[in-house]
OpenMM code with the backbone's topology and positions (N, CA, C; nanometers):
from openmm import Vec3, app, unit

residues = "UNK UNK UNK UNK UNK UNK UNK UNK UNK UNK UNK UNK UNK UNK UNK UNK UNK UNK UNK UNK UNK UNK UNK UNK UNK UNK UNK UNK UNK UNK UNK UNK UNK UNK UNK UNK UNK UNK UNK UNK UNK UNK UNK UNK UNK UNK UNK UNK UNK UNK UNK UNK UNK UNK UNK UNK UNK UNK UNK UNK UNK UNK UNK UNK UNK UNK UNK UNK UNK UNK UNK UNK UNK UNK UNK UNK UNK UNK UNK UNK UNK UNK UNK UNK UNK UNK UNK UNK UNK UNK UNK UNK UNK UNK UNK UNK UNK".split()
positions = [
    Vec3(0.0843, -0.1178, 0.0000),
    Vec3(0.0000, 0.0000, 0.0000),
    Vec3(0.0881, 0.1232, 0.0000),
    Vec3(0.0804, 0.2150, -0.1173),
    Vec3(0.1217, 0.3705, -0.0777),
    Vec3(0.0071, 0.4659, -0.0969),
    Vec3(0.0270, 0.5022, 0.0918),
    Vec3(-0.0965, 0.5637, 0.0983),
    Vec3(-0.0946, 0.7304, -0.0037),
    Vec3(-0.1660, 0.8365, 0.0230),
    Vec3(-0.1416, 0.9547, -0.0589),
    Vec3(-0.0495, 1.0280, 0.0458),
    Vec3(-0.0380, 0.9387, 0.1878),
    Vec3(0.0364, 1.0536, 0.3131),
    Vec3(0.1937, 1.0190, 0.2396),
    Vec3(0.2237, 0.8800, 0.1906),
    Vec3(0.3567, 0.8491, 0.1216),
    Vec3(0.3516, 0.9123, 0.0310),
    Vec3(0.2916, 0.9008, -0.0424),
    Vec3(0.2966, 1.0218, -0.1671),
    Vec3(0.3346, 1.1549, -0.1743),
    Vec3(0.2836, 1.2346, -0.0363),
    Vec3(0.2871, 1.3118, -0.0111),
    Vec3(0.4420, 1.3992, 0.0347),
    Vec3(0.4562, 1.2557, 0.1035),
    Vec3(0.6578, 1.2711, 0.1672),
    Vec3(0.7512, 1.2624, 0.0523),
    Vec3(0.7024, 1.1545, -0.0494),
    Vec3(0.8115, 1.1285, -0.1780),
    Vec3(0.8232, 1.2828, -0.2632),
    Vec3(0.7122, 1.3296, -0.3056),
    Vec3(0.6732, 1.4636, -0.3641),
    Vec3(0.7393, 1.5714, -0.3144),
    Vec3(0.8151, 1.5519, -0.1741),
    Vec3(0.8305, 1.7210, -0.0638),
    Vec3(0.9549, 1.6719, -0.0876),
    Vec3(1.0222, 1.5899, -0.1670),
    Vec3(1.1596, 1.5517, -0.1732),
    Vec3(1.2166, 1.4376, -0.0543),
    Vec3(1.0708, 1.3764, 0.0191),
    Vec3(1.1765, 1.2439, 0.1105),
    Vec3(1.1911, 1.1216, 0.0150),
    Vec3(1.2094, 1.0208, 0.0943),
    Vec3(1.2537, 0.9201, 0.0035),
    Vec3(1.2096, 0.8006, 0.0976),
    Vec3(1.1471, 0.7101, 0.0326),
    Vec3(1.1056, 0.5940, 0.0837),
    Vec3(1.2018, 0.4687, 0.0498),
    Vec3(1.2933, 0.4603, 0.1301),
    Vec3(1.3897, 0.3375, 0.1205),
    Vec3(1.3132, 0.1738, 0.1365),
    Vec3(1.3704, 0.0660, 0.0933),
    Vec3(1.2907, -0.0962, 0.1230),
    Vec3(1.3410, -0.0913, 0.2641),
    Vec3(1.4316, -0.0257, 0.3572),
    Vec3(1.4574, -0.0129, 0.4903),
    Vec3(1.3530, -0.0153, 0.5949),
    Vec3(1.2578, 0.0960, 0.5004),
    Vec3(1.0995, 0.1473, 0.6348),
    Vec3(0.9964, 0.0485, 0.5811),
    Vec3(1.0184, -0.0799, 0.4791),
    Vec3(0.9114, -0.1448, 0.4766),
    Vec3(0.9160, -0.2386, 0.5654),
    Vec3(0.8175, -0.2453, 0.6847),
    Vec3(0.7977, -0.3807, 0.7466),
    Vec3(0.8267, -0.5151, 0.7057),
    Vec3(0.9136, -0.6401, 0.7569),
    Vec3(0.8949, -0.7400, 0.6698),
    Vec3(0.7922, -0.8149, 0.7682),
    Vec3(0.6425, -0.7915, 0.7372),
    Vec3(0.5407, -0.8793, 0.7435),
    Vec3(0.4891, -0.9356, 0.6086),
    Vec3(0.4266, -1.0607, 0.6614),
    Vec3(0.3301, -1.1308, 0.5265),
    Vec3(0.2647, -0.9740, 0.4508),
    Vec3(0.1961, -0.9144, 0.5408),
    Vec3(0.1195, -0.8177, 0.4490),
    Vec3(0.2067, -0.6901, 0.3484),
    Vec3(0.3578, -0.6734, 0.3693),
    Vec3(0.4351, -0.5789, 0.3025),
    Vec3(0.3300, -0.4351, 0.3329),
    Vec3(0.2616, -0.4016, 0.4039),
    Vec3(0.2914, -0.2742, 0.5089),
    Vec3(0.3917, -0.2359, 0.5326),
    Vec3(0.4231, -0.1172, 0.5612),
    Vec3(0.5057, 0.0091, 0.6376),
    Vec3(0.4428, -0.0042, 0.7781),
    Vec3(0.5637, 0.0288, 0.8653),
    Vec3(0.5166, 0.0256, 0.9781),
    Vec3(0.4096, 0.1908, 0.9928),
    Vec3(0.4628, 0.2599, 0.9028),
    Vec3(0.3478, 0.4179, 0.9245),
    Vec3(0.1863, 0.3192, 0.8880),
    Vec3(0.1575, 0.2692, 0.7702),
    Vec3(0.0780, 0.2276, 0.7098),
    Vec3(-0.0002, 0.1334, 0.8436),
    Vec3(0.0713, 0.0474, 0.8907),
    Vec3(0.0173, -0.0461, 0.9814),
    Vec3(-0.0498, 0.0498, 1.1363),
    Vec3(0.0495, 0.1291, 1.1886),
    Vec3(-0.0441, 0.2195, 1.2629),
    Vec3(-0.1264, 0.3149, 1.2420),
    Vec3(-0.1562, 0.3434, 1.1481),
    Vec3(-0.2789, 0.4312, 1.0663),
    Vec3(-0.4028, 0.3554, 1.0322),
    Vec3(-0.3697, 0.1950, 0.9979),
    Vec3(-0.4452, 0.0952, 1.0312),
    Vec3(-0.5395, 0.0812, 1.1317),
    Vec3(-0.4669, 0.0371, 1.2053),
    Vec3(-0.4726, 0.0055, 1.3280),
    Vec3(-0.5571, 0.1468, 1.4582),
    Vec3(-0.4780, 0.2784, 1.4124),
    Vec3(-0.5139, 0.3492, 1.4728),
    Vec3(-0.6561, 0.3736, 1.4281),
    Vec3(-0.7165, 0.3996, 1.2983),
    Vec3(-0.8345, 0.3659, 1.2013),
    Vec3(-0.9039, 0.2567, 1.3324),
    Vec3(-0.8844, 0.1360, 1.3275),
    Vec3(-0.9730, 0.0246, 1.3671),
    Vec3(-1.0104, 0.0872, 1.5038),
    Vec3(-0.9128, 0.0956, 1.6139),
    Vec3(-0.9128, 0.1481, 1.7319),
    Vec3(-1.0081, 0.2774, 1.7641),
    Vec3(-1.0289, 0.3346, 1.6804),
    Vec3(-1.1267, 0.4508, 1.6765),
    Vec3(-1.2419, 0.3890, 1.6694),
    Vec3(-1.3087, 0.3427, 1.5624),
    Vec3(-1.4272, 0.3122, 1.5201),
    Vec3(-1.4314, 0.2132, 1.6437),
    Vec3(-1.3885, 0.0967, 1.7040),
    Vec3(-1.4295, 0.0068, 1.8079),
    Vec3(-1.4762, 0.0812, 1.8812),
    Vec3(-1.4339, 0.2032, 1.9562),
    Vec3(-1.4460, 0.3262, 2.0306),
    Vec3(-1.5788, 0.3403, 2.0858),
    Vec3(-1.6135, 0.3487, 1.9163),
    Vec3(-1.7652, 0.4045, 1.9156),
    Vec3(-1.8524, 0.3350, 1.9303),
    Vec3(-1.7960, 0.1933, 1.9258),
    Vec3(-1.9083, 0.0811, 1.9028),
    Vec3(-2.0073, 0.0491, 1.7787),
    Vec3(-1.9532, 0.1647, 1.6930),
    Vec3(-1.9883, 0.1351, 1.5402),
    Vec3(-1.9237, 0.0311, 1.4304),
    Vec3(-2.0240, -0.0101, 1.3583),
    Vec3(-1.9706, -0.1359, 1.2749),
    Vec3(-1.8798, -0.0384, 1.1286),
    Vec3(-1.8012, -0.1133, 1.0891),
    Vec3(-1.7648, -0.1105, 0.9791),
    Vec3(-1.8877, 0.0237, 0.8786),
    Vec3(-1.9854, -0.1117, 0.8480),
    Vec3(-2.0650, -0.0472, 0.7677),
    Vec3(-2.1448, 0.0395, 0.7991),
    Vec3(-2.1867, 0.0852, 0.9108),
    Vec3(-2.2160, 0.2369, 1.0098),
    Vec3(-2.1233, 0.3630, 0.9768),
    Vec3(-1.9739, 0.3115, 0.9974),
    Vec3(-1.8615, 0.3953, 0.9592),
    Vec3(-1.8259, 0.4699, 0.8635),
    Vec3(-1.8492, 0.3744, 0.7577),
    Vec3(-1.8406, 0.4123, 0.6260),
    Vec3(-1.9876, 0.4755, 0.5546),
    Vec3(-2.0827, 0.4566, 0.6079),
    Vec3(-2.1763, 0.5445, 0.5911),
    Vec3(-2.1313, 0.6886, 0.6575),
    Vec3(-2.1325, 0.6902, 0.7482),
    Vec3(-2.0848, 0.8070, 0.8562),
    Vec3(-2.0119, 0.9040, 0.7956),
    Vec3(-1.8805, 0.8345, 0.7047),
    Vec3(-1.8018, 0.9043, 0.6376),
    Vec3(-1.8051, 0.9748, 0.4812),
    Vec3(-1.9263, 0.8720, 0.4577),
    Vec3(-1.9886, 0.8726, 0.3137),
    Vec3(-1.8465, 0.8007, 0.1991),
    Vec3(-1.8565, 0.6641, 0.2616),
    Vec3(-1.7476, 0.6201, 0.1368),
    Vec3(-1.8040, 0.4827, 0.1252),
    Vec3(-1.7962, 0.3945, 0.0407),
    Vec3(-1.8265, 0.2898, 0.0123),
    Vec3(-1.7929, 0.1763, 0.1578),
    Vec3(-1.8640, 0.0366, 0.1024),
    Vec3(-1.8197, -0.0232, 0.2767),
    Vec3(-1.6837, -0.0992, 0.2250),
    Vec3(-1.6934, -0.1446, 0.1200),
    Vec3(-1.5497, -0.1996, 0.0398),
    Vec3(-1.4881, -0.1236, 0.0764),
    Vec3(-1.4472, -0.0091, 0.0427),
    Vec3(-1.3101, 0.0920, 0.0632),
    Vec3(-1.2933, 0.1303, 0.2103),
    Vec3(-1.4086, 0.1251, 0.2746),
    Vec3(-1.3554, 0.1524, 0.4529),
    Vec3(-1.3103, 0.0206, 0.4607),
    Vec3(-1.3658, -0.0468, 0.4411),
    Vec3(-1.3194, -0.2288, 0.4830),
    Vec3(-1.1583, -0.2369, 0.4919),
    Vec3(-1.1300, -0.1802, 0.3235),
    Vec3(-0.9845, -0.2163, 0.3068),
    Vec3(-0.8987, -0.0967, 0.3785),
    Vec3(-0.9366, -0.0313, 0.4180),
    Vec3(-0.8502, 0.0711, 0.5146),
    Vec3(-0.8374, 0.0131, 0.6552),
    Vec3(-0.9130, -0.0527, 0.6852),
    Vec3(-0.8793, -0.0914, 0.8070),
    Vec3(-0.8321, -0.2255, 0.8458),
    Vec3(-0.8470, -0.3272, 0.6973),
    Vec3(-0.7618, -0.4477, 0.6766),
    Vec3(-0.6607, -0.4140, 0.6339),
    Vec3(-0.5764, -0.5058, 0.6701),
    Vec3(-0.4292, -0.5442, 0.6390),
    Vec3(-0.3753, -0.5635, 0.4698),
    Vec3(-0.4667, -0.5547, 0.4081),
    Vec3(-0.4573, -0.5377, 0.2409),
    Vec3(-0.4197, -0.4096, 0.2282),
    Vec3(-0.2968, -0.4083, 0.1297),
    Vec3(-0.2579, -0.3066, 0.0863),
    Vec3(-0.3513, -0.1996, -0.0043),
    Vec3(-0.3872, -0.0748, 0.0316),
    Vec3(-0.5014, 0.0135, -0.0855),
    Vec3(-0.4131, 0.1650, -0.0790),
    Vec3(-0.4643, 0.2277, -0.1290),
    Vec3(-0.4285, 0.3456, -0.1738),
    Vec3(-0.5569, 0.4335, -0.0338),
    Vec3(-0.4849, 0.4986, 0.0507),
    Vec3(-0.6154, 0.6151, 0.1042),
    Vec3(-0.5577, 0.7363, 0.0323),
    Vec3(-0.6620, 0.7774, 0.0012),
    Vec3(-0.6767, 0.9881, -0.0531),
    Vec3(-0.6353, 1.0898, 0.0923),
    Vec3(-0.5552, 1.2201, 0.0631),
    Vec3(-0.5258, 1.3052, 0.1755),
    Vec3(-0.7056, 1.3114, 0.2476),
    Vec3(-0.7996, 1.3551, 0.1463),
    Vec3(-0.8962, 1.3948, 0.1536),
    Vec3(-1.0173, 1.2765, 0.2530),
    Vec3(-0.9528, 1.1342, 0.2442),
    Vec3(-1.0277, 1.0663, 0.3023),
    Vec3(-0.9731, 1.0373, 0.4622),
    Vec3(-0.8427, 1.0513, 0.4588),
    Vec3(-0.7643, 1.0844, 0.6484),
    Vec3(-0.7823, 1.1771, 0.6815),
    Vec3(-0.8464, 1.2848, 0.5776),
    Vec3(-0.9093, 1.3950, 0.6695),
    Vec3(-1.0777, 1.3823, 0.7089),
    Vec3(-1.1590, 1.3164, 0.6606),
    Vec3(-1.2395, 1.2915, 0.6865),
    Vec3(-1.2660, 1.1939, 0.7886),
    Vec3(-1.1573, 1.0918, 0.8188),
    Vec3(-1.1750, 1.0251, 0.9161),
    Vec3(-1.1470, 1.1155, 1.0136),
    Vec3(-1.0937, 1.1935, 1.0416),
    Vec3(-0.9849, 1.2597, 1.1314),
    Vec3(-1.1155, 1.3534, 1.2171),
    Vec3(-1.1770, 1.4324, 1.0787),
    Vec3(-1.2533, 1.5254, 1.1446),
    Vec3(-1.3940, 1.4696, 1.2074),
    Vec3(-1.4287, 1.3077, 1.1171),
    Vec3(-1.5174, 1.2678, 1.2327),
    Vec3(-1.4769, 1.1894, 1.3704),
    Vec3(-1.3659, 1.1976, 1.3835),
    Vec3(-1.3592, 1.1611, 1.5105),
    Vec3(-1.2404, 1.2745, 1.6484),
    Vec3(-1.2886, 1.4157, 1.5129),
    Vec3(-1.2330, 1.5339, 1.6479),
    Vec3(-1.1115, 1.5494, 1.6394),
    Vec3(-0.9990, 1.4771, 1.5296),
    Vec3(-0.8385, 1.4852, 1.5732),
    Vec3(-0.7771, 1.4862, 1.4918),
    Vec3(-0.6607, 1.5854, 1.4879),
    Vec3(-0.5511, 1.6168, 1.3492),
    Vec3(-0.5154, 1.4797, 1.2514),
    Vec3(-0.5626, 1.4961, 1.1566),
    Vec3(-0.4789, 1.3748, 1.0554),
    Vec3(-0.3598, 1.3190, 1.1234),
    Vec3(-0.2472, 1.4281, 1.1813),
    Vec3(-0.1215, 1.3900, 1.2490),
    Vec3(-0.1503, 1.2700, 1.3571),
    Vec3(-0.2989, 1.2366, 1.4074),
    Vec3(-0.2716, 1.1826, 1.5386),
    Vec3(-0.3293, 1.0254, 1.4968),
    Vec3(-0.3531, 1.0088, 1.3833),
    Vec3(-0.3792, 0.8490, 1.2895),
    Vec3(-0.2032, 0.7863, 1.2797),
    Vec3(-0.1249, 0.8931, 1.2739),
    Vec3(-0.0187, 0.8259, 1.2701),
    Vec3(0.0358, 0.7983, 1.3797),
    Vec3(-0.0148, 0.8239, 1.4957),
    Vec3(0.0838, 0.8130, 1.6248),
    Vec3(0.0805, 0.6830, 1.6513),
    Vec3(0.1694, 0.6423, 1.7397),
    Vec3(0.1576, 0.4619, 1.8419),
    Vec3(0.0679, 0.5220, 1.9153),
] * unit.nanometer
topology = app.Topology()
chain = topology.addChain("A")
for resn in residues:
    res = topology.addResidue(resn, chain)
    for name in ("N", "CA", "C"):
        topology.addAtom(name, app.Element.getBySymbol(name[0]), res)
């Protein structure tokens, strides 16, 4: 998966070395895997399903699905901001541990 936040770093002149790729079965980034993860951890939160969520956000239930599975997808700046602002917190804080 390169999300648009990788995209975003390659474009400003960083550089994504095979160094920062995780070696898990799934070939995640460890950024990718806690943005995951941080994603899932939210929505449990609420006690909302998947497909609640992705209504909520107005995106398909396929494409929330795969954001919060371990399958590699592409997310839009525009859709980590939408998660972000429905749940109150800077895009910056999807990436934290």
């Amino acid at each position: 998966m390169i999300s648009d936040m990788m995209s975003l770093i390659t474009e400003k002149g960083g550089s994504r070395t095979d160094s920062e790729r995780i070696l898990t079965d799934t070939g995640l980034t460890e950024t990718e895997l806690i943005f995951k993860e941080n994603v899932r951890k939210l929505r449990k939160k609420t006690g909302r399903t998947i497909v609640e969520t992705a209504e909520d956000l107005g995106l398909k239930y396929g494409k929330y699905r795969l954001i919060e599975s371990m399958t590699p997808v592409n997310v839009k700046f525009e859709t980590m901001e939408r998660i972000s602002n429905h749940y109150g917190i800077p895009v910056s804080d999807l990436f934290k541990l």
